[in-house]
BATORVO-462623 format. One record per residue (C-alpha): residue number from 0; residue in one letter; x, y, z. Coordinates in steps of 0.05 Angstrom, whole numbers, plus 5000, padded with zeros to 4 digits. Layout:
N
SITE:NUM:a:X:Y:Z
...
***
This chain:
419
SITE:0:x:4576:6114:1958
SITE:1:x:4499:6105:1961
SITE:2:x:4465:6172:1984
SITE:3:x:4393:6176:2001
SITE:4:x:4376:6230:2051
SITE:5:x:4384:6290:2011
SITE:6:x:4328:6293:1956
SITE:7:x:4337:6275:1890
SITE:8:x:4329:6309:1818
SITE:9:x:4292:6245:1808
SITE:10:x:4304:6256:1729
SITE:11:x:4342:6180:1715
SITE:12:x:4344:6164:1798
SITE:13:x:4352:6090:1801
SITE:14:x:4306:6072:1858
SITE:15:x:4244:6108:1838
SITE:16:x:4258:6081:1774
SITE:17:x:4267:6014:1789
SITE:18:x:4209:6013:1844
SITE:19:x:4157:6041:1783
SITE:20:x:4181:5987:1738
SITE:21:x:4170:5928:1786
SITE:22:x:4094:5949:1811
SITE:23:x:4086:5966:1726
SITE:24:x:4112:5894:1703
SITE:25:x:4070:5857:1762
SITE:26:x:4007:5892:1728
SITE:27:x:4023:5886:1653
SITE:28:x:4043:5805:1680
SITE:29:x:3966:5799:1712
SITE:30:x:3932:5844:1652
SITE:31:x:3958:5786:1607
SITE:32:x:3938:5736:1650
SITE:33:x:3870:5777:1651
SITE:34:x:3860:5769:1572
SITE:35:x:3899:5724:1545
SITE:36:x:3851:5660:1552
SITE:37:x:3801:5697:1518
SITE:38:x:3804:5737:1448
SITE:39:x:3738:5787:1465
SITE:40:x:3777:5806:1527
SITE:41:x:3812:5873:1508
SITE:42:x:3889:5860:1517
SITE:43:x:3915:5934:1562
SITE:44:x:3978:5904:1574
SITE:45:x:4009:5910:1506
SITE:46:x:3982:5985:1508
SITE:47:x:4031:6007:1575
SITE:48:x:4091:6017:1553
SITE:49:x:4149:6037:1591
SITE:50:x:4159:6115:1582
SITE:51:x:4094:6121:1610
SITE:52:x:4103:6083:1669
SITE:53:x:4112:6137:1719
SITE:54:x:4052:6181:1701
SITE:55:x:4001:6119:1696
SITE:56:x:4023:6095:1763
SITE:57:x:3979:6147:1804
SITE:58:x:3965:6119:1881
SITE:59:x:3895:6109:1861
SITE:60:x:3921:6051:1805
SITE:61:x:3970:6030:1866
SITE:62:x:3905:6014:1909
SITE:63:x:3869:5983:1866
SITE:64:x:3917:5942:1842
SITE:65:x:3941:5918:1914
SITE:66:x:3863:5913:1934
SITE:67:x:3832:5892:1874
SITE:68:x:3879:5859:1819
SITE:69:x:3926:5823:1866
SITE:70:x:3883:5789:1914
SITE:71:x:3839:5758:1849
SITE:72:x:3899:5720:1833
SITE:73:x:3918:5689:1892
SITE:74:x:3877:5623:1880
SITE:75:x:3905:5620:1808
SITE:76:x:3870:5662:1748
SITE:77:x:3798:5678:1766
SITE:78:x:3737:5661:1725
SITE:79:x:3717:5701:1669
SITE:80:x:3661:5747:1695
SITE:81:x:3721:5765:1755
SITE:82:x:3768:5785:1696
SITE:83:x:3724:5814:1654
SITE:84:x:3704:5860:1724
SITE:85:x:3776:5873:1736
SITE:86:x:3793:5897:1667
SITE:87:x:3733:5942:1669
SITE:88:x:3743:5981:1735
SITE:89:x:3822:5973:1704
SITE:90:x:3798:6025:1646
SITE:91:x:3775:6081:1686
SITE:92:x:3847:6079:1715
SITE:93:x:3878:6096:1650
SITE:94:x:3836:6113:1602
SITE:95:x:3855:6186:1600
SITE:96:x:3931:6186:1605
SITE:97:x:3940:6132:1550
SITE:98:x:3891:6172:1509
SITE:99:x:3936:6241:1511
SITE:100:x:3984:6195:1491
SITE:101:x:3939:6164:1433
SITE:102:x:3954:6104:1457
SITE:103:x:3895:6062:1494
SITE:104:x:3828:6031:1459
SITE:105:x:3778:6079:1419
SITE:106:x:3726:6055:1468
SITE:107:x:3713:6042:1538
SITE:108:x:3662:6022:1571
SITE:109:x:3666:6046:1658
SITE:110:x:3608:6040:1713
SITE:111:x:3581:6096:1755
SITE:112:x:3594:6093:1829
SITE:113:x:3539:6104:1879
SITE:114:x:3529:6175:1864
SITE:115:x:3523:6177:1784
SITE:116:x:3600:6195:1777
SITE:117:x:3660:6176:1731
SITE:118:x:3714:6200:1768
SITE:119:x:3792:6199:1727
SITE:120:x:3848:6195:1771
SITE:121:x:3884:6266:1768
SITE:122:x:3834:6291:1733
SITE:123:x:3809:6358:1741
SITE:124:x:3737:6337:1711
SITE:125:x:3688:6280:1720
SITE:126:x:3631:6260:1690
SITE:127:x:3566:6273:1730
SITE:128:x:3499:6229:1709
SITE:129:x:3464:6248:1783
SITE:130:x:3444:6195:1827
SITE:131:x:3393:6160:1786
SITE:132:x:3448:6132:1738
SITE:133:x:3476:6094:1800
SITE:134:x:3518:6032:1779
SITE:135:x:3501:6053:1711
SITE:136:x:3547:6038:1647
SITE:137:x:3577:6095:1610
SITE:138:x:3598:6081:1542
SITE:139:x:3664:6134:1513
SITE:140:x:3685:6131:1449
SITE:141:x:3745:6182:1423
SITE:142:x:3754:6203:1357
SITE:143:x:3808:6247:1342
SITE:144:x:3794:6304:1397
SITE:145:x:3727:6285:1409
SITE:146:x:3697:6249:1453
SITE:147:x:3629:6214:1455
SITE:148:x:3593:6195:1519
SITE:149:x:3534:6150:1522
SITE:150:x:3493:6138:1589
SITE:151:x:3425:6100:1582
SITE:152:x:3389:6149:1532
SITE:153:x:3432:6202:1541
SITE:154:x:3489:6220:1486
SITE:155:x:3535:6285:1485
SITE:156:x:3597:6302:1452
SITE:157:x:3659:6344:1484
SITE:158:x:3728:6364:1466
SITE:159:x:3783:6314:1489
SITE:160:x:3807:6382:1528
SITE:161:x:3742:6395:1565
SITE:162:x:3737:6316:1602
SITE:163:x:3813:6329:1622
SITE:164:x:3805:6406:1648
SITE:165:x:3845:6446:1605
SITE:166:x:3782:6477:1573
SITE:167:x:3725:6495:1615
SITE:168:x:3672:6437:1608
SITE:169:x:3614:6466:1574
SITE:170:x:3577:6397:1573
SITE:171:x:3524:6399:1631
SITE:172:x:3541:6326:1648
SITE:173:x:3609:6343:1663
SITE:174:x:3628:6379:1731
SITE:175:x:3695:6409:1749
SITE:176:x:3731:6391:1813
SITE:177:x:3749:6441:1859
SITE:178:x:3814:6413:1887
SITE:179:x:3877:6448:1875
SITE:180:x:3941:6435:1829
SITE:181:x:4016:6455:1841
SITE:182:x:4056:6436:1792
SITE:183:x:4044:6360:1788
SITE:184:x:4011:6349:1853
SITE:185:x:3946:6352:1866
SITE:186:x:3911:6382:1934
SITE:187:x:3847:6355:1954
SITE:188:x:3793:6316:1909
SITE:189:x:3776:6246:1919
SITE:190:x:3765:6179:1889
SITE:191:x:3716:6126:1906
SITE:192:x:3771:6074:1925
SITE:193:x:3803:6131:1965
SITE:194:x:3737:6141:2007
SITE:195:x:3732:6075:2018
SITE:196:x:3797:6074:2054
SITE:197:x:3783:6132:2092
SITE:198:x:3713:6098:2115
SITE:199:x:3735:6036:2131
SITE:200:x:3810:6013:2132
SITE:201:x:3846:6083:2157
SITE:202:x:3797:6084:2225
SITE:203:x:3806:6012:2239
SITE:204:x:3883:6031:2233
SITE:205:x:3875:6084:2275
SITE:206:x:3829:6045:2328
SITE:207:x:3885:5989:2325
SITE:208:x:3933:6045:2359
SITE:209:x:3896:6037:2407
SITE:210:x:3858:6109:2400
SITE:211:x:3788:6130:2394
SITE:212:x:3755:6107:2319
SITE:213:x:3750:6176:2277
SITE:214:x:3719:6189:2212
SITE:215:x:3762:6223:2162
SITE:216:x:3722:6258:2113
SITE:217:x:3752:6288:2046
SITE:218:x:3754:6346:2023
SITE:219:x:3737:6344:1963
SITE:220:x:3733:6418:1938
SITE:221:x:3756:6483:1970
SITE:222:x:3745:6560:1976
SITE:223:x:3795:6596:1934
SITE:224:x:3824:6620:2003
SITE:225:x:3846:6546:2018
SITE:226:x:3878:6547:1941
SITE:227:x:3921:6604:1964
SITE:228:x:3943:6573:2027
SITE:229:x:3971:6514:1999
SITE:230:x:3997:6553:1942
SITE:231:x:4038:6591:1995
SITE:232:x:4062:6529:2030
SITE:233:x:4090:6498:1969
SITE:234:x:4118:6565:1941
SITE:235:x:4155:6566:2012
SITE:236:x:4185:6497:1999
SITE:237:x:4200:6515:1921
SITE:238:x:4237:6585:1946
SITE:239:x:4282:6553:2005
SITE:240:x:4290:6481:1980
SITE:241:x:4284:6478:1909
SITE:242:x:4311:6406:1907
SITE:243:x:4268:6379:1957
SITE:244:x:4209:6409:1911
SITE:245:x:4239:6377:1847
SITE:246:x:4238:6310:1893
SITE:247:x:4163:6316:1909
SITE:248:x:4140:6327:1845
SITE:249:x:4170:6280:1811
SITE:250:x:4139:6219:1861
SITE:251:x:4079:6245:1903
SITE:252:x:4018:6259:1855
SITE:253:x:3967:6283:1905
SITE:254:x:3960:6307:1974
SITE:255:x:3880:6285:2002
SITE:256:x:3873:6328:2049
SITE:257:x:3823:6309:2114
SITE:258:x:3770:6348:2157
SITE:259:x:3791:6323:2217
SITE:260:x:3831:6324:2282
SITE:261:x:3834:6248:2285
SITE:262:x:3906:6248:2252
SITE:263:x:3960:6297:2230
SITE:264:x:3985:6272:2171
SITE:265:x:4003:6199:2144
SITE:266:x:4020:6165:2085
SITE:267:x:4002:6085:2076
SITE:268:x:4036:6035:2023
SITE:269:x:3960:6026:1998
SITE:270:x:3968:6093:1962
SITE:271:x:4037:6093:1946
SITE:272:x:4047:6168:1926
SITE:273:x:3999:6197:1966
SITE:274:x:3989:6237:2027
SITE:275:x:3929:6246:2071
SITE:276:x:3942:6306:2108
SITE:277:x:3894:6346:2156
SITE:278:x:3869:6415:2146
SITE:279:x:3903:6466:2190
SITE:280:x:3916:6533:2179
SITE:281:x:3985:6542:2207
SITE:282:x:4036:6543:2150
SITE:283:x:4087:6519:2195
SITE:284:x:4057:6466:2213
SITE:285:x:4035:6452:2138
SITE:286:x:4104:6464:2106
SITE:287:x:4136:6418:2162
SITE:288:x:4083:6355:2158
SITE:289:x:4096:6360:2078
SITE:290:x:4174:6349:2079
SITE:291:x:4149:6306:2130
SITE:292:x:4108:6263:2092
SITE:293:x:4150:6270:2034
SITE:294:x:4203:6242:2064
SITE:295:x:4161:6178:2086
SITE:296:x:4136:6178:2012
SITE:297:x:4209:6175:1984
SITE:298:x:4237:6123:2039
SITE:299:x:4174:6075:2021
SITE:300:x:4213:6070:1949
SITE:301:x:4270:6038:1983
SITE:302:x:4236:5989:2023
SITE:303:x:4203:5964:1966
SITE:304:x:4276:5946:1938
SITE:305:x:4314:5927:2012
SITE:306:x:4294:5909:2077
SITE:307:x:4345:5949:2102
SITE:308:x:4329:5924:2169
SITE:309:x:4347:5841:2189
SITE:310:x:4306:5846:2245
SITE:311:x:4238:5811:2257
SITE:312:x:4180:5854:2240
SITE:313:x:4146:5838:2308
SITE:314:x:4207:5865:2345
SITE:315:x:4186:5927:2380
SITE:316:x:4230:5985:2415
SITE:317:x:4220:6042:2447
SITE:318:x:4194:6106:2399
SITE:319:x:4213:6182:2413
SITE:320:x:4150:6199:2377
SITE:321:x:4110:6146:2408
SITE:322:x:4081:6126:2476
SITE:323:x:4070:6046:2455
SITE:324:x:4134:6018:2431
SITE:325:x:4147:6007:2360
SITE:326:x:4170:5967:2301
SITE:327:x:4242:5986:2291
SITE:328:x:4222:5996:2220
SITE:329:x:4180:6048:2250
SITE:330:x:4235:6087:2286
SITE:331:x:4269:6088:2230
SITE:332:x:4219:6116:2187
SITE:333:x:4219:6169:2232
SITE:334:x:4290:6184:2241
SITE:335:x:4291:6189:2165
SITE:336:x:4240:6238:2158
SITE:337:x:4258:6283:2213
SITE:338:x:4330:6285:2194
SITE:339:x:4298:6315:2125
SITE:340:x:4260:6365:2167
SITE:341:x:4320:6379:2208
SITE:342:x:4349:6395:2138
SITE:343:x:4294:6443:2123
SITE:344:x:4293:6485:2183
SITE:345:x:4367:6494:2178
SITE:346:x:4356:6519:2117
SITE:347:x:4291:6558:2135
SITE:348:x:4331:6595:2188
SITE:349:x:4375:6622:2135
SITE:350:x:4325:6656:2093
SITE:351:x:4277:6670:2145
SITE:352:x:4312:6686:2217
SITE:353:x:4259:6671:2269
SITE:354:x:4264:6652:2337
SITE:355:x:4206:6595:2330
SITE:356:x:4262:6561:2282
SITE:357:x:4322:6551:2327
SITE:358:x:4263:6537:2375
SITE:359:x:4231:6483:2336
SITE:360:x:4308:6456:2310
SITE:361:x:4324:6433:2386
SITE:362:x:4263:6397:2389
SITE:363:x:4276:6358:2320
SITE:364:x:4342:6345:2339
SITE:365:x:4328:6320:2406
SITE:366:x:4286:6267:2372
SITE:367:x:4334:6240:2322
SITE:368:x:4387:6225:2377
SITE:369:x:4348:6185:2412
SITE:370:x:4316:6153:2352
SITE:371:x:4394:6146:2328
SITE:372:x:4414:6114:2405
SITE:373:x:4350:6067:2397
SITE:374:x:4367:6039:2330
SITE:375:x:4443:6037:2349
SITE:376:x:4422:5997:2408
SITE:377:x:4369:5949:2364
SITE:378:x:4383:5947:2294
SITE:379:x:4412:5892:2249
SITE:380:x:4431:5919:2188
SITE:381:x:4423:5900:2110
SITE:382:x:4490:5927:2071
SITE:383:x:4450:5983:2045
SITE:384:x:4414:5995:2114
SITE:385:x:4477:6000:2144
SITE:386:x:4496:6061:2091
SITE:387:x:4441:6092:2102
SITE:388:x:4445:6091:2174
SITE:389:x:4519:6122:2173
SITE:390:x:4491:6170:2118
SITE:391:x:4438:6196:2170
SITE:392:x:4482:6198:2236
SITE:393:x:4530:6243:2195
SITE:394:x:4473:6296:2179
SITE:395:x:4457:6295:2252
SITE:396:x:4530:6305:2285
SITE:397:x:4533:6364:2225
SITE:398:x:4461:6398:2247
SITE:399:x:4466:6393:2324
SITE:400:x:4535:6423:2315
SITE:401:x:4512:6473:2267
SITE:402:x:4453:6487:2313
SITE:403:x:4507:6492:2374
SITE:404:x:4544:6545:2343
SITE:405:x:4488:6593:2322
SITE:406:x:4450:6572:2389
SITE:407:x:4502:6564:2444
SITE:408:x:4445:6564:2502
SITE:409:x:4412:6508:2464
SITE:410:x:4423:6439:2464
SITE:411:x:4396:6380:2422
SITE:412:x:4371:6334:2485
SITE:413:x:4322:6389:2501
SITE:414:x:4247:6387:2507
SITE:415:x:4217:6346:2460
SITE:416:x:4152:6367:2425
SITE:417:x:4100:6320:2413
SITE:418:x:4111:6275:2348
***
């Protein structure tokens, strides 16, 4: 039977796999249509192949294309100068994966953004021209392990190493990040197409809630302090749920993290893979809103592949974790996700016995039966919704029993904390 809820070794799991191939055919299908009228136009799509697939899909590639590539076909194939644009901002992408896999073109040519930056996404370094080379072109050309960048009248050589951070740039054009890695997933850092959601679309979503318009601000480098703290978080996670960390690694690339109170933490289908997560320094907190967010990042996989829900999108219902009622697709993103942290405080308990836990547990559990009674109420069913459904009432009727027996004063329709 299908099983979602628990995490996955993610090693040959079918619907990550399946989800990466369809967004990487849909672009390799629009880079053709990109080139193909035209032999000066540089042909990507017969340099992606498939074993790469999951480490070229970052959520920055996953925005563009969904912002960018997409929307430029929906009057048929755009003119020339529109391709010729797309395939450009298409390089800066890519460039660096499919070269440490000398695969890719010899030579790109990428523009500056507004402040004199070529940012790579996931990559550690960037190259830094200062403001006056706004909008400029930078020319790279890699030979062997070198690389050769041209700006205007400006020309330097590095080591392949040093423009993707596992050498200390030497180069004075070339500035390291100061965002944080664990394992495969990134904390902090930026992109230009990720600041432009966080200026414009992510308020508007947030104002649309009907809540006061914030700014979200990234932060884009941290104190070594910061480093540590998240180190700690994720250590927790690796230590008490070693699968769930397997899970996350394999599928969530980077964790933008906000200076703000405006939300707590969200992920978005424009940055599939992604998490923007406030600052906070409370690792409970932290280590909760990642499964948390983890969990939304991993259920987004099967939505791409199933509806799992008949019901029409406008439909609203009540929402445990909401005032305003909401989509049933909604409800049952959240019952999925706190199920998963219901998961990781039973398992918190056991390695760390602390009253906040059992504490905390009621709360959590209190919220999944009512989202459970709400979406038994509501909910038509796709065949695989309907497993999934069972798949998560079963986990609940297992913890509020479990949490019964080493709780007896407790009870799961308790208080429930704010969502």
């Amino acid at each position: 039977m299908f099983k979602f809820v628990q995490p996955s070794e993610m090693k040959n799991d079918f619907v990550y796999t399946l989800m990466v191939k369809r967004r990487m055919e849909g672009l390799r299908h629009h880079l053709q249509a990109c080139a193909e009228q035209d032999a000066d136009l540089l042909r990507w799509d017969s340099m992606l192949r498939e074993e790469h697939y999951r480490e070229l899909m970052h959520p920055v590639l996953v925005n563009w294309m969904d912002t960018r590539l997409f929307p430029a076909f929906q009057g048929g194939v755009p003119d020339k100068p529109v391709r010729e644009q797309l395939l450009e901002e298409f390089a800066r992408l890519v460039l660096i994966p499919l070269w440490k896999h000398q695969e890719g073109p010899d030579t790109a040519v990428l523009q500056a953004d507004a402040e004199g930056s070529v940012y790579f996404p996931g990559c550690i370094t960037a190259v830094d021209l200062g403001t006056e080379a706004q909008g400029m072109q930078v020319r790279l050309a890699k030979t062997g392990d070198r690389v050769r960048i041209a700006a205007g009248e400006r020309r330097f050589e590095i080591g392949f190493s040093e423009l993707t951070g596992e050498k200390e740039p030497a180069a004075p054009l070339l500035k390291r990040l100061g965002f944080y890695k664990h394992g495969d997933i990134q904390f902090g850092g930026s992109d230009p197409l990720v600041e432009a959601f966080l200026e414009q679309e992510l308020p508007e979503i947030i104002q649309s809630y009907g809540k006061e318009k914030p700014s979200f601000p990234a932060i884009r480098s941290m104190p070594l302090a910061d480093m540590w703290y998240y180190e700690k978080a994720m250590d927790l996670i690796q230590e008490i749920w070693p699968q769930m960390y397997r899970e996350a690694s394999a599928h969530v690339r980077v964790v933008y993290l906000l200076d703000t109170r405006g939300i707590g933490a969200l992920t978005h289908n424009l940055f599939q893979g992604a998490i923007f997560m406030s600052h906070r320094s409370n690792l409970m907190w932290t280590t909760e809103n990642l499964i948390h967010e983890f969990g939304h990042a991993r259920l987004d996989q099967l939505f791409e592949l199933d509806d799992l829900l008949l019901n029409s999108p406008e439909e609203r219902v009540p929402s445990p974790w909401r005032e305003d009622l909401r989509p049933l697709k909604g409800v049952l993103h959240g019952l999925f996700v706190f199920v998963r942290i219901g998961l990781w405080y039973e398992l918190a308990g056991a390695a760390i016995p602390h009253p906040d836990i059992p504490v905390r547990m009621q709360e959590v559990l209190a919220q999944i039966g009512q989202a459970l009674g709400v979406l038994g109420q509501h909910a038509r069913w796709t065949a695989l919704g309907e497993q999934l459904f069972s798949e998560l009432s079963e986990q609940y009727d297992r913890l509020a029993e479990a949490a019964a027996v080493s709780n007896p004063a407790g009870s799961p329709e308790g208080s429930i904390a704010a969502g």
